[in-house]
C-alpha beads as a LAMMPS data file, in Angstrom:
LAMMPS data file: protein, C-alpha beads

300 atoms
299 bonds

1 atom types
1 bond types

-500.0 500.0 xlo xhi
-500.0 500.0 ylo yhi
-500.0 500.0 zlo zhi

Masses

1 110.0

Atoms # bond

1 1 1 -321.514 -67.456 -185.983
2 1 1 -322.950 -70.711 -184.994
3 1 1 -323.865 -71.663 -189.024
4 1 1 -320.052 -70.344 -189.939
5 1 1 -318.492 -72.552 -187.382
6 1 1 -320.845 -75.480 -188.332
7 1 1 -319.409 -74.881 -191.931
8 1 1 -315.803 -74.419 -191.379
9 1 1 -315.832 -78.026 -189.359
10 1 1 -317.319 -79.604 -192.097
11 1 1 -314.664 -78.529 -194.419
12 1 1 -311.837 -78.655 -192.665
13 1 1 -313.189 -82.397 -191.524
14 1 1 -313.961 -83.142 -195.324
15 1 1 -309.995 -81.821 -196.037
16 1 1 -308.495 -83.948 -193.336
17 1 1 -310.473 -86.924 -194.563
18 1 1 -308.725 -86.996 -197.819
19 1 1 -305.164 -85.786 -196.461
20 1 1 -305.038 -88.599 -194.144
21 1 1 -305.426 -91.295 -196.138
22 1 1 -302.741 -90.003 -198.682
23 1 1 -300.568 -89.714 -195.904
24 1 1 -301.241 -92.700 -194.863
25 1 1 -300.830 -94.739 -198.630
26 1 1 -297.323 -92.519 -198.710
27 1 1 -296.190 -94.463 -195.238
28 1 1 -297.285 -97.811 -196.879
29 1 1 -295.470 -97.511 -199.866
30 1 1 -292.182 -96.400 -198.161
31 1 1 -292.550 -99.463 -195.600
32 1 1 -292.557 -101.501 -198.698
33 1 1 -289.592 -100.101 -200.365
34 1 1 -287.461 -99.975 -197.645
35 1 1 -288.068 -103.914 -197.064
36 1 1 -287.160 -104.338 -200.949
37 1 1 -284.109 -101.838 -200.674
38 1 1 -282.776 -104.524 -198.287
39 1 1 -283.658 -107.455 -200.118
40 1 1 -281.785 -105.526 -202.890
41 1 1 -278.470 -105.321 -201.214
42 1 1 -278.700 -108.650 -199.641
43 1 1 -278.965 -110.110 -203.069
44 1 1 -275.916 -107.510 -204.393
45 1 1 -273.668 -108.748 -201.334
46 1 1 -274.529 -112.402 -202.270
47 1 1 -273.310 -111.690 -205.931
48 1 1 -270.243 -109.784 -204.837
49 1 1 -271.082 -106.458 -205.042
50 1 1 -268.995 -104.402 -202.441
51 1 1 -268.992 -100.845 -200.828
52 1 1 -272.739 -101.623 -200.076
53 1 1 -273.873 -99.216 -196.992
54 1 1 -277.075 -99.131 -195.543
55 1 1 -279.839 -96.742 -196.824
56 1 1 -280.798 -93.947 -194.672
57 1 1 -284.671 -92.525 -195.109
58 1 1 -284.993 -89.318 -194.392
59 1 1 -288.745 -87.369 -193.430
60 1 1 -289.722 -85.761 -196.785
61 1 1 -292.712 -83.337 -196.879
62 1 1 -292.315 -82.213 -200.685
63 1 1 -290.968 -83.023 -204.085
64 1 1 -287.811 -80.717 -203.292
65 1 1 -286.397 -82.853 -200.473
66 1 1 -287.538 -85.965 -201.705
67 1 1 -285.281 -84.927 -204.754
68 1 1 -282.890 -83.750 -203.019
69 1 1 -283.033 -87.182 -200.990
70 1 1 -282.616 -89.198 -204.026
71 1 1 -279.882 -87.252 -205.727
72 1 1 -277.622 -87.316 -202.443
73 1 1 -277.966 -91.601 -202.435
74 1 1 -277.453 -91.654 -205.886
75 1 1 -281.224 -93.536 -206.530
76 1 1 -281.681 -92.478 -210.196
77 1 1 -283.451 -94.508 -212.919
78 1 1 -280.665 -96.455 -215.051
79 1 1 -280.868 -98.656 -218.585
80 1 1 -280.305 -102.248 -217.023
81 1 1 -277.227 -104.488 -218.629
82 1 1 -278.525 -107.651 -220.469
83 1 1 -276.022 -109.848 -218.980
84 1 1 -275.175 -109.835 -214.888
85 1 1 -273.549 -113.154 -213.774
86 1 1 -273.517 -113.969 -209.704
87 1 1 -270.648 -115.083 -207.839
88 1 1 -272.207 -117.864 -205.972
89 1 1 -273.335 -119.368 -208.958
90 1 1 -269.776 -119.119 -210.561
91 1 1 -268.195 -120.598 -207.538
92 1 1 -270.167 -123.805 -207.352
93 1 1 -269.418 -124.232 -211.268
94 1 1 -265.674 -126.719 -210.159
95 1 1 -268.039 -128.720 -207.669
96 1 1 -270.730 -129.361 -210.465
97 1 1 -267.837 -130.701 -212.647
98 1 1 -266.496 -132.612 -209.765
99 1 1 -269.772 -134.113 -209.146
100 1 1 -270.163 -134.904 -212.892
101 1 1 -266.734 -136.396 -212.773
102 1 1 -267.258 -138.778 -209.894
103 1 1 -271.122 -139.853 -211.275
104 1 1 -269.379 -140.485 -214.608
105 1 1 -266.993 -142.959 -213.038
106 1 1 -269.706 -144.698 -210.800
107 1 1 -271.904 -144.858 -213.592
108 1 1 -269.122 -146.619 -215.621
109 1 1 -268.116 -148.820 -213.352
110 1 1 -271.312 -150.084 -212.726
111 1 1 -272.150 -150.231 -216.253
112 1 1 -269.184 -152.408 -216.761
113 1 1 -270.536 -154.856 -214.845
114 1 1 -274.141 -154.799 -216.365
115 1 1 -273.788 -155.130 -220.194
116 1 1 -277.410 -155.304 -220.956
117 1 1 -279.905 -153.328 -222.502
118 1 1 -281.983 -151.099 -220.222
119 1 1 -285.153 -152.998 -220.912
120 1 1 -283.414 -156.401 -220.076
121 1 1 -282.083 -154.425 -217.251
122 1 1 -285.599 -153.338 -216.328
123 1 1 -287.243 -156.878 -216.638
124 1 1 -284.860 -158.874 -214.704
125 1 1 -285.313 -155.972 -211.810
126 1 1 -288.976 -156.331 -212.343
127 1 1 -288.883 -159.945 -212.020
128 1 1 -287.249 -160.057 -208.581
129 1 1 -289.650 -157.568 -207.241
130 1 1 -291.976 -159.918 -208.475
131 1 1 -290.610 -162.769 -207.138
132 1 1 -290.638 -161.524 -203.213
133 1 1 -293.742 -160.172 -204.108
134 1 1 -295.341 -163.425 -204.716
135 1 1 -293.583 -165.179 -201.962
136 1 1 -293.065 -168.405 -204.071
137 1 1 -290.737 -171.099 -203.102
138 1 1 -287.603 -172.178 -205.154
139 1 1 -289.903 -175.560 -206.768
140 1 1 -287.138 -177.657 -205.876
141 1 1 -284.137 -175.765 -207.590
142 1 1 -286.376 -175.341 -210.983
143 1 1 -285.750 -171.943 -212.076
144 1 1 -289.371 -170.785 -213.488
145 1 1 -287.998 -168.761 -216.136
146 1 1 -285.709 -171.449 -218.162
147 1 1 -286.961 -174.655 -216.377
148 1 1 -283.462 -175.618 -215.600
149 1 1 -282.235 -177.065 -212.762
150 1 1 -279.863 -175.218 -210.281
151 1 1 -279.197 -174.880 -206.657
152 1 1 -280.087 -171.848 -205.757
153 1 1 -281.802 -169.755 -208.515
154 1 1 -283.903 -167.155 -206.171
155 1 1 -280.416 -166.179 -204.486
156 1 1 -278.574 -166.005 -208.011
157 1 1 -281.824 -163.688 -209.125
158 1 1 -281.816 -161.635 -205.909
159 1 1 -277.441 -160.700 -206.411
160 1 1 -278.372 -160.195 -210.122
161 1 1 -281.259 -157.211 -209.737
162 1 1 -279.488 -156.051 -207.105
163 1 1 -276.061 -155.472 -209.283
164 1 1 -278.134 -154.296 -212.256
165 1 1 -280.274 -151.555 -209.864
166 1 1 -277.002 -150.002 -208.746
167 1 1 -276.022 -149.265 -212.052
168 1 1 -279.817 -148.056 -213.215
169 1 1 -279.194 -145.578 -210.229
170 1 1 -275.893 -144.726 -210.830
171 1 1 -277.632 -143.605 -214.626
172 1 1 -280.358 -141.967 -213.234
173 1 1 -278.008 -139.839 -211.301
174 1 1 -275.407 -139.065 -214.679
175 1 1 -278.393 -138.636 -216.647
176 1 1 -279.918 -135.801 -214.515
177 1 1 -276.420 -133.838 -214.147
178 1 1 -276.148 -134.070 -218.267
179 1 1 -280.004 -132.724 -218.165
180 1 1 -278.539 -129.515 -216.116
181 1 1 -275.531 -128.596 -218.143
182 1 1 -277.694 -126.352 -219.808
183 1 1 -278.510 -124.688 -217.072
184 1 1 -275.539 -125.173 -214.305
185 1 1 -272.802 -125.573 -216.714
186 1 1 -273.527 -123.854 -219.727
187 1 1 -275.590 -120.982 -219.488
188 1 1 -273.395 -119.379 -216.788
189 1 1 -269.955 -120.298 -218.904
190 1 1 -272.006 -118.852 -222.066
191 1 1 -272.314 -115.471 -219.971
192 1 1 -269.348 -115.130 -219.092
193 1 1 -267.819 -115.158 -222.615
194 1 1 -270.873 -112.676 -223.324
195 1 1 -269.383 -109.578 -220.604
196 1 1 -265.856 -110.586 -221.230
197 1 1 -263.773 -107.248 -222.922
198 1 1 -262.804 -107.958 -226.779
199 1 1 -259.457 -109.719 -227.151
200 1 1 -259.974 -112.781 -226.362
201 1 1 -257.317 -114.796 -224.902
202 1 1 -255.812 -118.849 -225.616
203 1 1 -257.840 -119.427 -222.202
204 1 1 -260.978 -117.950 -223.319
205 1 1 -260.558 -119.451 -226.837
206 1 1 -260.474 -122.761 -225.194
207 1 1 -263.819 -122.227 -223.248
208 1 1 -265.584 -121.319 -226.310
209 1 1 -264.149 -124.513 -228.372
210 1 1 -264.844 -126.823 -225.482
211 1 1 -268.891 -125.126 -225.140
212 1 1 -268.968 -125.529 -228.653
213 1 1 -268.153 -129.351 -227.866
214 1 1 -270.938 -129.938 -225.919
215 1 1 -273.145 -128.181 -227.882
216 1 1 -272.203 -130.427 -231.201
217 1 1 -272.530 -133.526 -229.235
218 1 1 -276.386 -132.701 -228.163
219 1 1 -278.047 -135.965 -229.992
220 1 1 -280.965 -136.252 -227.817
221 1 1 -279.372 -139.477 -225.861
222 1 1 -278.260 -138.435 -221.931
223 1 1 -275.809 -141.364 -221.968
224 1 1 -274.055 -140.419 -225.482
225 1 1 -270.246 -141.450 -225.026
226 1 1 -269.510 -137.959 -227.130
227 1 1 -271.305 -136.199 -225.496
228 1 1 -270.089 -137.433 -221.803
229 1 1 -266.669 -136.891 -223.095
230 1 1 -267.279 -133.438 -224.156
231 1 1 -269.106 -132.624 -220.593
232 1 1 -266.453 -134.198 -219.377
233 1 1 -263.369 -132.322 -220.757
234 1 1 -265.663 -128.793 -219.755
235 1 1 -265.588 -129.968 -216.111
236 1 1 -262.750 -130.649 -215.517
237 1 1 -261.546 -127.336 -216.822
238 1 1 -263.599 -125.463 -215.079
239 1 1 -262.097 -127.114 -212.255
240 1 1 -258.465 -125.713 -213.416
241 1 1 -256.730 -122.180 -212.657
242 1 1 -257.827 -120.775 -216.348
243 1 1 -261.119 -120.818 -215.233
244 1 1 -260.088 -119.026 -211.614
245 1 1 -258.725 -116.122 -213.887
246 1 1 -261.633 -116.020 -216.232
247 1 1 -264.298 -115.996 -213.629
248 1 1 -262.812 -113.409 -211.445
249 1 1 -261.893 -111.045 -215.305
250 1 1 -266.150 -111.720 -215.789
251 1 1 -267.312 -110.535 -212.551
252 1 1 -265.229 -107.550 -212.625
253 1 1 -267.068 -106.715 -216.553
254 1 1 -270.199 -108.024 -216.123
255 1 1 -271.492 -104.771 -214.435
256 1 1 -272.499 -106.062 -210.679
257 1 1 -272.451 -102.605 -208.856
258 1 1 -274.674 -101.006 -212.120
259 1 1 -277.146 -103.656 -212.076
260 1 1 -277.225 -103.208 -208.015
261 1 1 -277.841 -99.738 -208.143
262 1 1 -280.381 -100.028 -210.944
263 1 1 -282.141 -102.467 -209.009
264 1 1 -282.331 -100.194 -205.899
265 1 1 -284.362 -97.948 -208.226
266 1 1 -286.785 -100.315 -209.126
267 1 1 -286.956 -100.877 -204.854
268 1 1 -287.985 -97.269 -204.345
269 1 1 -289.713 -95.946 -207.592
270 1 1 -293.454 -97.120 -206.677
271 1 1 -292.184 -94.861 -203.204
272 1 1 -291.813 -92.342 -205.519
273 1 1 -294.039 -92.515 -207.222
274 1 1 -296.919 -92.688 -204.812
275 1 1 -295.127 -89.601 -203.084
276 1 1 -295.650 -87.323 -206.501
277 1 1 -299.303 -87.992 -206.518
278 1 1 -299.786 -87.909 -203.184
279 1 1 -297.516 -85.559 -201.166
280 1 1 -300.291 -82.264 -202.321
281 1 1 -303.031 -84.229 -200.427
282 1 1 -300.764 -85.303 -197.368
283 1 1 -299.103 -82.092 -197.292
284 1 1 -302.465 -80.233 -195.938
285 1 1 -302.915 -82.792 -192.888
286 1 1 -300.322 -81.150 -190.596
287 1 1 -301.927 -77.568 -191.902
288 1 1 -305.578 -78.712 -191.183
289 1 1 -304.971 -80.274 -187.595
290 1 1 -303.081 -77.017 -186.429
291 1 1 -305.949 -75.158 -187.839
292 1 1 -308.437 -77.151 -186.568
293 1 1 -307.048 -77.094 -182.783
294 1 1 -306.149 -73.408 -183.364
295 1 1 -309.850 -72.665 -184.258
296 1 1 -311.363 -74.802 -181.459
297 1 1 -309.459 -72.831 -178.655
298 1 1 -310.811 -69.814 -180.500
299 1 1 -313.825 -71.006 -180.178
300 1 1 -313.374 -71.897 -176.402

Bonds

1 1 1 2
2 1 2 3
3 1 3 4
4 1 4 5
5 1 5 6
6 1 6 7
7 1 7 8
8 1 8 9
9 1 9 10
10 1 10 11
11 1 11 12
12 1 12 13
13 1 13 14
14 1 14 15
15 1 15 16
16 1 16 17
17 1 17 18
18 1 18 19
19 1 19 20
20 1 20 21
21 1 21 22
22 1 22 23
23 1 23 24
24 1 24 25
25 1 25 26
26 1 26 27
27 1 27 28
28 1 28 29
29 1 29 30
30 1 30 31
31 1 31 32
32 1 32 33
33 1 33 34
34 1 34 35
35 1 35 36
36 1 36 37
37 1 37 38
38 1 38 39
39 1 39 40
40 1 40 41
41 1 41 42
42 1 42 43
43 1 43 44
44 1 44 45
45 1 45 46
46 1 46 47
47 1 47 48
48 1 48 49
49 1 49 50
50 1 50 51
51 1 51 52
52 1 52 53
53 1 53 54
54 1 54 55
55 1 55 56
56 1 56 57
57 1 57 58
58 1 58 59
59 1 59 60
60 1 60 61
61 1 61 62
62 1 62 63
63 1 63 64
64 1 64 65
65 1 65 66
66 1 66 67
67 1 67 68
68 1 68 69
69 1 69 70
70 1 70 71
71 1 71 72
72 1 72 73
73 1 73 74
74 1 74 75
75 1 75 76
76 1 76 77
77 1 77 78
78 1 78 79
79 1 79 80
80 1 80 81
81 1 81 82
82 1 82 83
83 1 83 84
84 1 84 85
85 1 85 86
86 1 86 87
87 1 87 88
88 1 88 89
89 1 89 90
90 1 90 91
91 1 91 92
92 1 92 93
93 1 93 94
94 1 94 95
95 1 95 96
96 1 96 97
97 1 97 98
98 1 98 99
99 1 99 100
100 1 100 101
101 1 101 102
102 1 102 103
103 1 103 104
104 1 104 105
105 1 105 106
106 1 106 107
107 1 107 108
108 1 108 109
109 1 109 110
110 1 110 111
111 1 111 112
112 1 112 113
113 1 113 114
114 1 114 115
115 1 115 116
116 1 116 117
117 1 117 118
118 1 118 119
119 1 119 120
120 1 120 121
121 1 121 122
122 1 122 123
123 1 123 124
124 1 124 125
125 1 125 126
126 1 126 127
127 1 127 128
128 1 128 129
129 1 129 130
130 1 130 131
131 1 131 132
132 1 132 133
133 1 133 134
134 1 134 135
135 1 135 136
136 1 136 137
137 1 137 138
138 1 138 139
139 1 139 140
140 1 140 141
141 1 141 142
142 1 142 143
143 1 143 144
144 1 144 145
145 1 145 146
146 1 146 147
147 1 147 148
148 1 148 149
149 1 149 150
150 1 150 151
151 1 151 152
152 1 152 153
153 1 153 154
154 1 154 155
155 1 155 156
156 1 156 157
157 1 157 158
158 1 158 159
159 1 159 160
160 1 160 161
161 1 161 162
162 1 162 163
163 1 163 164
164 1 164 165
165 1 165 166
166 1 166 167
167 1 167 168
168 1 168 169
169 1 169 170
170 1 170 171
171 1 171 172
172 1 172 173
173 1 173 174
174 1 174 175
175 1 175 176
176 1 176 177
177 1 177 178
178 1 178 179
179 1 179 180
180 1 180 181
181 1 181 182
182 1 182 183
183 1 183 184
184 1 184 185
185 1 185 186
186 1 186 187
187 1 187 188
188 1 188 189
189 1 189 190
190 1 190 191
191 1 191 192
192 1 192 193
193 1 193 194
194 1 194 195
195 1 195 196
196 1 196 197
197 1 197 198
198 1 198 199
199 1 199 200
200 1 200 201
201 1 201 202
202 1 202 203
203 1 203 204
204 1 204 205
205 1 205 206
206 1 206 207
207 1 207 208
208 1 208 209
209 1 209 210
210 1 210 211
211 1 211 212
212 1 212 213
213 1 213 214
214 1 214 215
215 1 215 216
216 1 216 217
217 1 217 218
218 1 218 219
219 1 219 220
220 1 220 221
221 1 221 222
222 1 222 223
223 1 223 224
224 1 224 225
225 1 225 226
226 1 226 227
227 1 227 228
228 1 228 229
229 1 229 230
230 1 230 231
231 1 231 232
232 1 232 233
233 1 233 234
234 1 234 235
235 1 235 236
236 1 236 237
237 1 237 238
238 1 238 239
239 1 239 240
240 1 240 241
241 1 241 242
242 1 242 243
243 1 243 244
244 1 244 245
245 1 245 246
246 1 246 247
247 1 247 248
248 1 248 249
249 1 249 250
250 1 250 251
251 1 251 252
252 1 252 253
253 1 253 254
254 1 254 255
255 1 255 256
256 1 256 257
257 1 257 258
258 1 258 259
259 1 259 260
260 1 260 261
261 1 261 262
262 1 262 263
263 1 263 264
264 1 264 265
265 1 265 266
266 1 266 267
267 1 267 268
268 1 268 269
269 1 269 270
270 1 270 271
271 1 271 272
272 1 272 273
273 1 273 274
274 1 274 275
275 1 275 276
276 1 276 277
277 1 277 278
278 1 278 279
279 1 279 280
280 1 280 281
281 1 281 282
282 1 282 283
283 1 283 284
284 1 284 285
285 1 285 286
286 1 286 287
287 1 287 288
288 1 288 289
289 1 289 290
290 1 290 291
291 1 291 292
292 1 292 293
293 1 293 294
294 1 294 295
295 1 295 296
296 1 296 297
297 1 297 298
298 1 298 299
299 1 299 300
């Protein structure tokens, strides 16, 4: 009796051992998906997807009511849609224009003030850097650079830089909104004529001429005045109640509550699939401890 006892507890012990830990990996991996189910729906709510409720887990202990479970909150694997646009990103597109709009006009009007090339521009700025730098004195009104006389040469050179480094910021700034249109401006435009239904409209016409525009006038130099222009006529119709009308139309096509629900799949399918290969392993823990305490007060 003693030897039979002696072998049933090191079965059942060598049992538990491996139920537990599948239990246990089954609890991890739901943790986990329920933390990216809710990053999922925060990120659907952001892009305007609506009806979202919250996802209720309910305590499965086999493949039937885990199947069950995912059939009754319609979590079912789903072919994803190539092109998904977000609202947020659509709704800053009139303040990017606006923004290109006003840096435009800065940049011109401090370029109209500062005809020079940029590396005169650059020298002259360089020089009065220099200049404090070396903390020389004005050598009686002889300007070092010409040799001619004049009153105040170190004043004249300070108001000069200083005029010509507003407008080299005022380009830095237009030239790194041109360097985004690709990727603020035109990519998100470019999907929208992508989901939009066949029959195109004068409106969406338009926005496919004007893209077009931009796209021609790509030669490589930020500060092109075709290219501006083009940029230029794209924001500010983007800014205009055509593109209110085509925005709202691309949201409604571009598939936002597919692409949610396909993503809440991809939240809970390592869940699932850590439950298929485990759940015959966890399954036996519950058994095992009842028969385990059952047998001890036997044996007591």
């Amino acid at each position: 009796m003693d030897n039979a006892t002696r072998i049933f507890d090191a079965i059942v012990k060598s049992e538990v051992e491996s139920a537990l830990p599948a239990e246990k990996r089954i609890t991890n991996a739901r943790v986990r998906a329920e933390s990216a189910v809710l990053e999922v729906d925060v990120q659907a709510k952001r892009q305007g997807v609506e009806g979202i409720s919250e996802l209720e887990w309910a305590t499965c202990d086999s493949m039937e009511k885990l199947d069950d479970w995912l059939q009754s909150n319609d979590i079912i694997m789903r072919e994803k849609r190539l092109h998904v646009l977000d609202r947020e990103v659509l709704a800053a597109l009139p303040d990017w224009g606006i923004e290109f709009t006003d840096s435009w006009k800065a940049w011109s009007q401090a370029a109209t003030t500062a005809l020079l090339t940029a590396h005169v521009t650059e020298a002259i700025v360089s020089m009065q850097d220099r200049v404090l730098s070396s903390h020389q004195g004005d050598k009686g009104g002889v300007c070092p650079t010409c040799g001619s006389l004049h009153g105040d040469w170190r004043g004249h050179l300070q108001a000069e830089a200083k005029r010509l480094r507003h407008a080299q910021l005022a380009a830095l700034g237009l030239k790194g909104l041109v360097r985004e249109r690709s990727a603020k401006l035109l990519g998100p435009l470019k999907t929208c004529l992508l989901v939009l239904p066949s029959g195109c409209d004068a409106s969406v016409t338009e926005l496919r001429n004007l893209i077009a525009e931009v796209e021609r006038s790509n030669t490589g130099d930020d500060l092109d005045v075709d290219l501006l222009l083009a940029i230029g006529n794209l924001s500010r119709w983007i800014q205009g109640p055509e593109a209110k009308s085509i925005f709202r139309s691309a949201l409604e096509a571009s598939g936002l509550q597919h692409q949610w629900r396909c993503n809440r799949w991809d939240a809970v399918a390592p869940f699932v699939a850590t439950f298929r290969s485990e759940i015959e392993a966890a399954a036996k823990a519950g058994m095992l401890k009842w028969a385990r305490t059952k047998w001890n007060r036997h044996l007591a």
